[in-house]
C-alpha positions in Angstrom: 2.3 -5.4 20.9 0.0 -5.6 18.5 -1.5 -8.9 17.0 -1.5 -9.8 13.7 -2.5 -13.5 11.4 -0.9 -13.5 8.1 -1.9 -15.7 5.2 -2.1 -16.0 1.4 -5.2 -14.6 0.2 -8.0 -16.7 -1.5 -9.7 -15.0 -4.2 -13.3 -14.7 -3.5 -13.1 -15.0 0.4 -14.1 -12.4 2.5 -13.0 -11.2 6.5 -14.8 -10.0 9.1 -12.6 -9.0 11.3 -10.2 -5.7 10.4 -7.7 -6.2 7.1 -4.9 -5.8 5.2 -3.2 -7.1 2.3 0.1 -6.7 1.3 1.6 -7.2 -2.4 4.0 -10.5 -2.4 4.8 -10.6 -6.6 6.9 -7.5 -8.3 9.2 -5.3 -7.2 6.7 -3.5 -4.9 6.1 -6.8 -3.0 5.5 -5.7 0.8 3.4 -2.8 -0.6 0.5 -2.4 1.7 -2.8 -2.3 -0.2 -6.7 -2.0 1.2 -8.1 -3.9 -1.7 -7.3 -7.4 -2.8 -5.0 -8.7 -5.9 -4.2 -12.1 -6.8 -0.6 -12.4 -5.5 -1.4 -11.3 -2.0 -1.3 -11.8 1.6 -3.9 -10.9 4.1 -3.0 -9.4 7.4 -6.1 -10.3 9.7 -5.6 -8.3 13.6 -8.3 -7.6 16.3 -8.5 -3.9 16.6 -9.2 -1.4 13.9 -6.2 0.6 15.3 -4.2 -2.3 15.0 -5.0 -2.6 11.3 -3.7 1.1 10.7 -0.9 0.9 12.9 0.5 -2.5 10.9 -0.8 -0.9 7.8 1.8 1.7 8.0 4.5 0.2 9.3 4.5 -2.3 6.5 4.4 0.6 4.3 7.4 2.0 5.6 9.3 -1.5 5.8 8.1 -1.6 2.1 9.2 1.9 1.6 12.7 1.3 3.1 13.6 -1.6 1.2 13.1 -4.0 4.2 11.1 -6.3 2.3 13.5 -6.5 -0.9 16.2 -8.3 0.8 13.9 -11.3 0.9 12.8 -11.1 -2.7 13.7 -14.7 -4.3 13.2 -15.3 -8.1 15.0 -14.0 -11.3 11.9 -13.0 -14.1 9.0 -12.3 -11.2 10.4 -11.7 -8.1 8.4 -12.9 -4.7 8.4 -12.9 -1.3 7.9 -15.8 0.9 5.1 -15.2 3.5 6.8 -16.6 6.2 9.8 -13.4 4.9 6.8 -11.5 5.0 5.5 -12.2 8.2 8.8 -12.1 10.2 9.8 -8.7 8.7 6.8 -7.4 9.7 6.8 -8.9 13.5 10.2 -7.5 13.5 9.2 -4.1 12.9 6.6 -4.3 15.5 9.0 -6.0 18.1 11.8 -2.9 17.3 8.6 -0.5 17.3 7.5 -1.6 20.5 10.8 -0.6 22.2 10.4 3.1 20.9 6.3 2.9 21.0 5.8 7.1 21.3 8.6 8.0 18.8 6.9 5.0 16.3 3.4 6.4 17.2 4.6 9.7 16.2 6.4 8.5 12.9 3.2 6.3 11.9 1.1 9.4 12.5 3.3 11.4 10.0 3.3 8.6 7.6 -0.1 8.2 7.5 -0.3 12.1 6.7 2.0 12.5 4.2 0.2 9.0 2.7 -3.5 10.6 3.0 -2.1 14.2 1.2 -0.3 12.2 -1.4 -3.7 10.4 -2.4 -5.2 14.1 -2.4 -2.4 15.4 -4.8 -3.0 12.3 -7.1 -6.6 12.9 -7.0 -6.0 16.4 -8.4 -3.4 15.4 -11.1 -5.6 13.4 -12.3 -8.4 16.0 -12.6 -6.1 18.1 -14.6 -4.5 15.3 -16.9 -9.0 15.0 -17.7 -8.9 18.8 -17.8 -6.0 19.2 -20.2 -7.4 16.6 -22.2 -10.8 18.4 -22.5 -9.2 21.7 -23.2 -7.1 19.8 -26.3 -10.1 18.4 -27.8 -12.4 21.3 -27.4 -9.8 23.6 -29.0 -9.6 20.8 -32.2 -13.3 20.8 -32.1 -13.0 25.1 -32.3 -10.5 24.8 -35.0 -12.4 22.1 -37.1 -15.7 24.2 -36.6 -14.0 27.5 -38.5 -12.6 25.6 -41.6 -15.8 24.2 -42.2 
């Protein structure tokens, strides 16, 4: 089972050992993210594999809606970290009792998560590429009347 210390993150402070956070404010609280925000919790565990196996499972709790049954608050909605923390141990604890068929589904997660970044990378190559290709034909068009 894999160990895990979850807290609110202070702005500023930094961990040594391998980290998390995950989102706590919006409507994508849960949302696993490798760099810090304000409204966020750090998950703090032992082993580097640990990290990226907790990593994506929160992503898929997130992804599944697990974490929006505990959202409380009407204009910003928020999870509690305690909410937070037990959803996640709970998806360990119901992990651990299918470990190969989780290990496989984190795997293909984690795929599908690395080629989504690599498609988002290239549309936004082509949204600067279009853009270039607009202004260089205004600048061809301007350069004729004049």
């Amino acid at each position: 089972m894999s160990y895990f210390e979850m807290k609110t993150h202070q702005i500023g402070r930094t961990y040594s050992n391998p980290h998390f956070f995950i989102l706590n404010k919006g409507l994508n609280s849960g949302k696993p993210l490798s760099n810090p925000c304000p409204n966020c919790f750090v998950v703090i565990t032992k082993t580097e594999a640990d990290k990226n196996t907790l990593f994506h499972l929160s992503m898929m709790l997130q992804i599944g809606g697990f974490y929006a049954y505990y959202l409380k608050g009407s204009v910003i909605p928020f999870i509690s970290v305690d909410d937070c923390r037990n959803t996640l141990k709970n998806g360990v604890k119901s992990s651990h009792n299918f470990n190969d068929q989780m290990q496989k589904h984190i795997k293909a997660v984690e795929v599908i998560h690395k080629k989504e970044k690599e498609l988002q990378n290239v549309i936004n190559k082509m949204a600067v590429l279009k853009v270039a290709y607009i202004r260089n034909c205004f600048k061809l068009m301007q350069s004729k009347e004049a």
